[in-house]
Wavefront OBJ file of the C-alpha trace (Angstrom):
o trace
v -26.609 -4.445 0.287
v -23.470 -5.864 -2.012
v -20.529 -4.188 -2.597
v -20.554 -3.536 -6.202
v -23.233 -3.257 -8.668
v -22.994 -5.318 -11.840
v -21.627 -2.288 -13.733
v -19.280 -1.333 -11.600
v -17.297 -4.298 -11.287
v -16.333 -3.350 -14.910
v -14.749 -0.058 -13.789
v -12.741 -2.240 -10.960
v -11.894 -4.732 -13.752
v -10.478 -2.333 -15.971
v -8.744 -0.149 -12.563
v -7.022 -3.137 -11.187
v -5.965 -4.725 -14.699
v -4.014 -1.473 -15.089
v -2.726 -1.291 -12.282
v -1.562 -4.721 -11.947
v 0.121 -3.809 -15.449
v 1.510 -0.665 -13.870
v 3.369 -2.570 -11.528
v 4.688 -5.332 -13.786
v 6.213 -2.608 -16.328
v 7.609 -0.468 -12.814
v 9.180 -4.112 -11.517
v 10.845 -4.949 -14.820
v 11.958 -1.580 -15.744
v 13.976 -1.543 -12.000
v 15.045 -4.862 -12.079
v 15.979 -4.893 -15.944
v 16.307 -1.293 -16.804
v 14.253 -1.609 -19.453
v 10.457 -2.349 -20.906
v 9.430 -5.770 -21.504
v 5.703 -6.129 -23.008
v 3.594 -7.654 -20.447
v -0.045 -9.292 -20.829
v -1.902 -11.262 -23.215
v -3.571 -8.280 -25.132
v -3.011 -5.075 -26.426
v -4.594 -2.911 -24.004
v -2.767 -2.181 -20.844
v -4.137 -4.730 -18.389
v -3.246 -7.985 -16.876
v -6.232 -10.159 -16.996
v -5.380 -12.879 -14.238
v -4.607 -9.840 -11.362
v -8.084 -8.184 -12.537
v -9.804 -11.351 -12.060
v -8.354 -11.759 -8.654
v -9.387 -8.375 -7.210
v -13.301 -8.965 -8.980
v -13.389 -12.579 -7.189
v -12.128 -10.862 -3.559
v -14.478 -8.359 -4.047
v -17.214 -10.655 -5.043
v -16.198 -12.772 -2.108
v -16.234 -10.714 0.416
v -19.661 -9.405 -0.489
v -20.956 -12.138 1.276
v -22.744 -11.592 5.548
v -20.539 -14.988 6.513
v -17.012 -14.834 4.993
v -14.060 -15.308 7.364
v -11.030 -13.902 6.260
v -9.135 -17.376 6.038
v -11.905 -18.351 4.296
v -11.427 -15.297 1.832
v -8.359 -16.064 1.026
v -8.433 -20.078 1.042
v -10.995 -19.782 -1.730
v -8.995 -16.625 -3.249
v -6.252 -18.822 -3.490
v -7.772 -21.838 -5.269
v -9.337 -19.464 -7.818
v -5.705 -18.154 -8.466
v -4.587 -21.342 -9.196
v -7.635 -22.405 -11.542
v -7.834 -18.915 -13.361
v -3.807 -19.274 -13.831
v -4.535 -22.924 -15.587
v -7.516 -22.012 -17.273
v -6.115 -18.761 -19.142
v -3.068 -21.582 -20.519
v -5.420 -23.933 -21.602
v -7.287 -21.487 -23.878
v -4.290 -19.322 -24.734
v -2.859 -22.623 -26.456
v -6.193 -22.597 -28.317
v -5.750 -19.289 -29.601
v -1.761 -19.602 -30.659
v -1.714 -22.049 -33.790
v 1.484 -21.859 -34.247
v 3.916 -24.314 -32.726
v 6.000 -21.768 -30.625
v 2.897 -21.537 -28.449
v 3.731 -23.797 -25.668
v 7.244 -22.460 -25.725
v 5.568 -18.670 -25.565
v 3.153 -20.010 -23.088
v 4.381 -23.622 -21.058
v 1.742 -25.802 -19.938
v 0.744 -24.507 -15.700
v 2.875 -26.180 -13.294
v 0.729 -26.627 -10.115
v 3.948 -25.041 -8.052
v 4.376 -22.485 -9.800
v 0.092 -21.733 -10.139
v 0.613 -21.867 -6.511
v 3.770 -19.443 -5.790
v 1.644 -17.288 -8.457
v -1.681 -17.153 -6.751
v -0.461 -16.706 -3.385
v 1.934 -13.603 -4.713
v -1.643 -12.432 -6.224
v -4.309 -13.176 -3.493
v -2.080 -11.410 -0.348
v -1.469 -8.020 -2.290
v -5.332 -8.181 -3.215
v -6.406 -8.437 -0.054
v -4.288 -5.390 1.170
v -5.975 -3.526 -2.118
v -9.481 -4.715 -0.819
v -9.050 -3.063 3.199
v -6.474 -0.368 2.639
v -7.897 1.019 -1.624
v -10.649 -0.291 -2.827
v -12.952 1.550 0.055
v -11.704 4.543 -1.647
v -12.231 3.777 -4.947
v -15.691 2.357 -4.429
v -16.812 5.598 -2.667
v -15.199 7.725 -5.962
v -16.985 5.344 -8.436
v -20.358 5.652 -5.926
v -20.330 9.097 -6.672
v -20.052 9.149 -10.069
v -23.705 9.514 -11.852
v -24.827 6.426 -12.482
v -25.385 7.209 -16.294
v -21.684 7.898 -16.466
v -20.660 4.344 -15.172
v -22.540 2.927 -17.550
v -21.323 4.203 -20.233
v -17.397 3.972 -19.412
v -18.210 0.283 -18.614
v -19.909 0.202 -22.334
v -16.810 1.843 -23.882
v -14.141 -0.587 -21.742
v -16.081 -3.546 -22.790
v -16.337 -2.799 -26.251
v -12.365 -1.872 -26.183
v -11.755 -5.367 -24.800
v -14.123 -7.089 -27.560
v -12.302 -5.246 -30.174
v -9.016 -6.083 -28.486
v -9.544 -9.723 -28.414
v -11.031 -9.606 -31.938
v -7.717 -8.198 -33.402
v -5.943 -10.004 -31.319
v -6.582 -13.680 -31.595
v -9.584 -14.734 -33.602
v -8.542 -12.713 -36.839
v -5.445 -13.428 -37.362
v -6.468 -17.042 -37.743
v -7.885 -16.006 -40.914
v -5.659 -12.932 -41.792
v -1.912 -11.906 -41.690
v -1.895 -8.827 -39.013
v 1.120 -7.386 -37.828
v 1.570 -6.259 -34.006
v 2.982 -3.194 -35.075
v -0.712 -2.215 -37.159
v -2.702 -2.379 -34.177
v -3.466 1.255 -32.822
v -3.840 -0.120 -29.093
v -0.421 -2.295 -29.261
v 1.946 0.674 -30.190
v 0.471 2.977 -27.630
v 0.562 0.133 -24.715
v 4.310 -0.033 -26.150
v 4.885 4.000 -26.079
v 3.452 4.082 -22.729
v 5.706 1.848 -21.437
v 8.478 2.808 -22.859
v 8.020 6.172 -20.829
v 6.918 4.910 -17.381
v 10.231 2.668 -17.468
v 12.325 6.221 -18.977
v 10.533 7.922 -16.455
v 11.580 5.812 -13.427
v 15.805 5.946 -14.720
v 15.029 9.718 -15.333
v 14.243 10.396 -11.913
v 16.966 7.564 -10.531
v 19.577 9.512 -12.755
v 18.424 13.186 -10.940
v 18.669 11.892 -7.334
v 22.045 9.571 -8.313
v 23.758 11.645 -11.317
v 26.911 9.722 -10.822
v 25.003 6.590 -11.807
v 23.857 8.287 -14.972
v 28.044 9.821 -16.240
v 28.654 5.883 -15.536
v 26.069 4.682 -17.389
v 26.915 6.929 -20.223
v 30.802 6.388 -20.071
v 30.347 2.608 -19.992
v 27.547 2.904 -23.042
v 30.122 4.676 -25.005
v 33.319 2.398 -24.290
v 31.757 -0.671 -24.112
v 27.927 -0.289 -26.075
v 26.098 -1.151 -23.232
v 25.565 -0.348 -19.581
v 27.020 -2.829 -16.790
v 24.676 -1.550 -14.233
v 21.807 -2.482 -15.885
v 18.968 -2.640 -13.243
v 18.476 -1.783 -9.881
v 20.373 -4.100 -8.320
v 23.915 -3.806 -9.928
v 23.236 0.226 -10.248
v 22.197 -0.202 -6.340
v 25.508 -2.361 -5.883
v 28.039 0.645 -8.352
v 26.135 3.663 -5.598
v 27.282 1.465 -2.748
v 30.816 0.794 -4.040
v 30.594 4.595 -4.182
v 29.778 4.692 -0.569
v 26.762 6.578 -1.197
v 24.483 6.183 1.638
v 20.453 5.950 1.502
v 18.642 8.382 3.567
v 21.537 9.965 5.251
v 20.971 11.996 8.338
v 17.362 13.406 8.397
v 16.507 12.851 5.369
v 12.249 12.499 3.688
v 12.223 8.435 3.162
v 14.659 7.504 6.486
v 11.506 9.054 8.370
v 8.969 6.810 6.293
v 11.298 3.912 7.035
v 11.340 5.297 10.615
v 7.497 5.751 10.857
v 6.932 1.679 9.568
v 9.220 0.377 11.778
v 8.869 2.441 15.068
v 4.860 2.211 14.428
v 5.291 -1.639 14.497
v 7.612 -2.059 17.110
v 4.359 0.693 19.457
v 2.155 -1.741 18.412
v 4.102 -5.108 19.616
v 5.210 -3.573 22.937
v 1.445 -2.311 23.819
v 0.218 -5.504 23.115
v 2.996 -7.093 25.037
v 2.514 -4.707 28.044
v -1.522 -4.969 28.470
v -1.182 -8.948 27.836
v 1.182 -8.918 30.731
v -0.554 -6.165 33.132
v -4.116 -7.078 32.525
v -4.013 -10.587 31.019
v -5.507 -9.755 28.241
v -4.332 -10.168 24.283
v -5.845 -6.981 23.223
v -5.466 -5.261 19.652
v -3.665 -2.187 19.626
v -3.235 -1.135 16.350
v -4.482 2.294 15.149
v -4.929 1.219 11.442
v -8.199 -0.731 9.987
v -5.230 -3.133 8.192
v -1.839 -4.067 9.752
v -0.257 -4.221 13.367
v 0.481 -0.639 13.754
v 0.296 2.156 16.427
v 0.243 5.120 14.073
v 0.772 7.452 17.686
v 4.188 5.986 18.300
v 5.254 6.109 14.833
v 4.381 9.435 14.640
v 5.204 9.933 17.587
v 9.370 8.822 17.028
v 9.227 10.683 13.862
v 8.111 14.069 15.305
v 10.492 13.320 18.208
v 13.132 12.964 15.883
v 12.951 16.030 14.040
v 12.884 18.023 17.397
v 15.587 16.700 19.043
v 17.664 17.260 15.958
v 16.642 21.165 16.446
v 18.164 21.083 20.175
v 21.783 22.993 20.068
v 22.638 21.814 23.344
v 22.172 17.988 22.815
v 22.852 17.067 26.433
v 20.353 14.551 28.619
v 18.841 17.711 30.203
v 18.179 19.550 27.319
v 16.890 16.499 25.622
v 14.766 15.456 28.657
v 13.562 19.364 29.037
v 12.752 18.930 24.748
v 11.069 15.715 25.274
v 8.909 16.396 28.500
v 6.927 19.617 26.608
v 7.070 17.883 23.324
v 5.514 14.321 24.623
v 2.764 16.630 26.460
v 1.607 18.725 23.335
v 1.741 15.839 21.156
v -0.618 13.753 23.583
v -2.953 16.851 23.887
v -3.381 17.206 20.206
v -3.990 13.823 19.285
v -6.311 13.614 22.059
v -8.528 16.584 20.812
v -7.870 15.829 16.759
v -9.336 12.202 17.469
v -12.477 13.768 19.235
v -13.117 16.652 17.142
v -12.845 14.729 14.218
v -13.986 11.296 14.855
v -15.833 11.710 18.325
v -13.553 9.627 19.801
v -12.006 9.063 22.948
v -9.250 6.655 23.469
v -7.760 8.147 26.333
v -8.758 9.893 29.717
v -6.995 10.618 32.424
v -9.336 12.672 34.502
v -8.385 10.415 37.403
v -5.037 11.498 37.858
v -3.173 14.038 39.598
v -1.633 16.968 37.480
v -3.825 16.203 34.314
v -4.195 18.777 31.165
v -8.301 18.521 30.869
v -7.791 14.825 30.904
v -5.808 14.385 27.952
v -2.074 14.252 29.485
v -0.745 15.119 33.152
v 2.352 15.727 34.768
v 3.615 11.633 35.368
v 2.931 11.167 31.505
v 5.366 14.204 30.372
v 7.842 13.425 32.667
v 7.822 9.440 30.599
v 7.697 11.986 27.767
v 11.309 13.066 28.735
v 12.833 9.796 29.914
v 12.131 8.041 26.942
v 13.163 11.041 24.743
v 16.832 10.424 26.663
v 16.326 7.092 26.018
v 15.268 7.230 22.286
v 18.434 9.735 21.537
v 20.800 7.440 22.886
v 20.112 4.134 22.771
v 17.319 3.640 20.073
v 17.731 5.942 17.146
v 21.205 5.660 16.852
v 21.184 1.982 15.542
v 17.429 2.211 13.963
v 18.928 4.839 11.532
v 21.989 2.756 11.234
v 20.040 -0.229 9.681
v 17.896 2.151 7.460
v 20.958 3.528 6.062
v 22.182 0.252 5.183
v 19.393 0.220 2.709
v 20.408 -0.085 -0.643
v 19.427 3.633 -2.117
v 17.509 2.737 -4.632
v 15.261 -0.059 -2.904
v 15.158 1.873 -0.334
v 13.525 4.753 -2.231
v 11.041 2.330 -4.058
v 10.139 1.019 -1.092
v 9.959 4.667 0.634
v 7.279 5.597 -1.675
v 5.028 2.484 -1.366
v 5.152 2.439 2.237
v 3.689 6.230 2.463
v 1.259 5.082 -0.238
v -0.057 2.347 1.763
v -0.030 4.649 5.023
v -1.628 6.932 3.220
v -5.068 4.741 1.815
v -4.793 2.723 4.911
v -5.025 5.451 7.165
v -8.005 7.097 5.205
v -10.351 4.297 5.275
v -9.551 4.318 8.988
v -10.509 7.938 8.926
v -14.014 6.927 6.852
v -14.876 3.909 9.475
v -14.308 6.019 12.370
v -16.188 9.040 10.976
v -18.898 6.426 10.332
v -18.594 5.024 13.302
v -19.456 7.986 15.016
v -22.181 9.017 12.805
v -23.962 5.657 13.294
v -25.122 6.282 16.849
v -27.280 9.628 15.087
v -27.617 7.806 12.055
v -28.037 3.935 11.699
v -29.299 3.590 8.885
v -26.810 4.201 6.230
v -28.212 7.122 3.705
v -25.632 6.206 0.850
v -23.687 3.678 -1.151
v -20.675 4.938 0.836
v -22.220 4.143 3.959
v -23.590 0.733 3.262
v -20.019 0.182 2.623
v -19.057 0.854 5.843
v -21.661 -0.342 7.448
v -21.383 -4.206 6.213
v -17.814 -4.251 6.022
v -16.954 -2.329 9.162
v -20.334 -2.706 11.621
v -20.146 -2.189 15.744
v -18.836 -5.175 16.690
v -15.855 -4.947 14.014
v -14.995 -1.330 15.371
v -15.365 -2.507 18.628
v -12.762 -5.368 17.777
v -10.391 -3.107 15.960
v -10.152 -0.537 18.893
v -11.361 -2.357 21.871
v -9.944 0.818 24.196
v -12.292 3.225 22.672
v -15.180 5.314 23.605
v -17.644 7.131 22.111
v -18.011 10.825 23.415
v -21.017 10.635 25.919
v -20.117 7.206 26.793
l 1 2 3 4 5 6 7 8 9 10 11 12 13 14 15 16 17 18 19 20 21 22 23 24 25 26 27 28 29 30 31 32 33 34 35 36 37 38 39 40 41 42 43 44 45 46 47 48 49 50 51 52 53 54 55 56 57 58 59 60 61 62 63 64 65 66 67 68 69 70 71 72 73 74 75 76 77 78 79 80 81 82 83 84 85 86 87 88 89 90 91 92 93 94 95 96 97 98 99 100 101 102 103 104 105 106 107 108 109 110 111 112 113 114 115 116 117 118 119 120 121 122 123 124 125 126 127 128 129 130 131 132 133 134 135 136 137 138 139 140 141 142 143 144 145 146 147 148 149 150 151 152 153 154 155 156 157 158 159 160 161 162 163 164 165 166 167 168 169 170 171 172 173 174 175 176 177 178 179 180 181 182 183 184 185 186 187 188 189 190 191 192 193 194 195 196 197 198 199 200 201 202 203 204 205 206 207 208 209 210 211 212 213 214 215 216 217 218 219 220 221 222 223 224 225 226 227 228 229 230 231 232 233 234 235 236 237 238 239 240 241 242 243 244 245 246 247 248 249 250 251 252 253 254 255 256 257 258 259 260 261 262 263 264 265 266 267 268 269 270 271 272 273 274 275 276 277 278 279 280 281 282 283 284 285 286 287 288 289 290 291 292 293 294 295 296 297 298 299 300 301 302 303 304 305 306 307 308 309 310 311 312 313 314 315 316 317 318 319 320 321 322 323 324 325 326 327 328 329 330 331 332 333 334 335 336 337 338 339 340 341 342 343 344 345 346 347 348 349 350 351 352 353 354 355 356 357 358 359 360 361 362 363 364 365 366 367 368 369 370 371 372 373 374 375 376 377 378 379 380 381 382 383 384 385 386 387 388 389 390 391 392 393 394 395 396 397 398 399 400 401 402 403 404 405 406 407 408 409 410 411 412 413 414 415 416 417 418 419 420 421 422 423 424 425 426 427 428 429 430 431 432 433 434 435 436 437 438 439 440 441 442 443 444 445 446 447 448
């Protein structure tokens, strides 16, 4: 069964144009402090980005598609589609500006373009579009029809007003009903992002405004002189325990889980061995949660000595491997871990040697490892660091849901092989036994 149906792909057209324009206005209003009117057309969407996503998806439709191969043949579409959309823009602009507006492709630049296209779409393909494909799947089938009518027929009318009829007849930007509300929504996602800088950073904002006054325009323009006037300040980003130092925290300590497992069972069993917890990226989601919930305990102990930390750490490590090992087999029927076969165990899921690890490496963490991880997160400048915050949990967030789906699928298969709805036969060609098998190669089915 494909991926998509041929109406569909219109809603996912439409989606990722958006969105793609989303981020281009959210870019430029940080790193210019202002709008700037991206895209070829009126409506809100970037075209090339759009195409991308409908081409991956396409793509990856197909029973024999390696991912190199995905994105070797993503790329090379980037590059055409980025050439292609000159070539007939130049048609449509009669004026003589129009190589100016739009320069003829440079094959480097195509290239730099595509591959800054094809690598974010293929995160949007494993860690969102699951999602949005199993929102759109349930949707009534008469209703995606006619939102893809309506989008089409917005685009048609878009492109008319656009480009063929002012070859025949003077129209002004500003008289087109789908121009000035692109240009109002703009305007208030970039107001909206300063708004919210200005209520986390006021001093920025009385500088700002002092500077505006004295000199008619703002010196700190952008995110990266406003991020270099908060650190002349000696404001510091995600001071103590603080919301985004423990996103920061959860990326980095979830990466470094998933290195030193592989590292460990490569050198103990001779065997290179994925250990990452996600369906996309090299991370142990138990150690990063794991640090983080470590973190805010020991900051709770008044008596921060190695005893009391060790004492913190040793019931702490035990509860936290209990509970993940009966949340992963109530909800997913899942096993990853078992350790029946040792002395001292909890039913299996954690024993005495384990906790007592628990509390050395609490003492250790404390110490020797938070100390300077939280040093180079507060070296962050505040407002990248923010951004950056918030996209990380984003991607956490609809990575570690479609690795909720597979598993839950996964589980369901062995009752239920054949799949009983589009959602399913989603997960079923994209994610099938031996691909679960290869993302968790430690795991066991309950019964097993």
């Amino acid at each position: 069964m494909p991926l998509f149906s041929g109406t569909d792909l219109v809603l996912y057209f439409f989606f990722y144009g958006f969105f793609a324009w989303i981020t281009a206005t959210i870019f430029v209003s940080l790193k210019e402090q202002c709008y700037r009117n991206f895209g070829i057309l009126n409506l809100p969407i970037l075209v090339q980005p759009a195409l991308i996503m409908i081409f991956l998806i396409f793509l990856s439709s197909g029973k024999r598609v390696s991912t190199p191969g995905l994105l070797f043949m993503t790329f090379l579409y980037g590059i055409f589609t980025d050439n292609i959309s000159l070539f007939f823009l130049h048609k449509f602009y009669q004026n003589k500006n129009s190589r100016e507006i739009f320069p003829k492709g440079n094959l480097k630049i195509s290239a730099a373009y595509s591959i800054l296209l094809t690598i974010p779409g293929y995160v949007l393909l494993k860690s969102f579009h699951p999602l949005l494909f199993s929102v759109v799947s349930l949707l009534p089938l008469s209703l995606v029809h006619l939102l893809a009518a309506l989008l089409l027929l917005s685009l048609v009318s878009d492109i008319v007003l656009l480009y063929l009829l002012p070859r025949k007849y003077y129209i002004k930007q500003e008289e087109i009903l789908a121009h000035n509300r692109k240009l109002r929504l703009g305007e208030w996602i970039s107001r909206g992002i300063w708004n919210r800088i200005y209520r986390q950073y006021p001093s920025l904002l009385a500088e700002n405004e002092e500077n505006s006054v004295e000199n008619g325009a703002s010196p700190s323009a952008g995110i990266a002189a406003s991020d270099q006037f908060l650190q002349q300040q000696g404001i510091i980003f995600a001071e103590g325990i603080h919301f985004y130092k423990l996103i920061w925290m959860l990326l980095i300590t979830s990466f470094m889980g998933d290195i030193i497992e592989t590292v460990y069972v490569f050198l103990t069993a001779h065997i290179l061995m994925r250990r990452s917890s996600l369906v996309l990226g090299p991370f142990s989601i138990v150690w990063g949660l794991g640090a983080v919930i470590l973190t805010l305990v020991l900051s709770k102990v008044k008596k921060q000595n190695n005893l009391s930390i060790f004492i913190a750490g040793f019931f702490f490590g035990g509860a936290f491997e209990y509970l993940c090992s009966v949340f992963t087999e109530v909800f997913f029927g899942m096993k990853f871990w078992d350790y029946s076969h040792m002395p001292f165990n909890i039913d299996g899921r954690t024993n005495l040697l384990f906790m007592i690890f628990w509390g050395i490496v609490s003492v250790l963490w404390f110490h020797y490892a938070y100390p300077p991880i939280s040093r180079f997160i507060e070296k962050i400048p505040p407002i990248l660091g923010s951004v950056l915050a918030i996209a990380i949990a984003i991607f956490f967030l609809s990575d570690s849901m479609v690795t909720a789906m597979v598993m839950v699928r996964a589980t369901d298969r062995k009752e239920h092989p054949e799949p009983r709805n589009a959602i399913e036969s989603f997960i079923d060609q994209e994610y099938p036994e031996n691909v679960v098998r290869a993302l968790w190669p430690n795991m066991n089915f309950l019964g097993e």
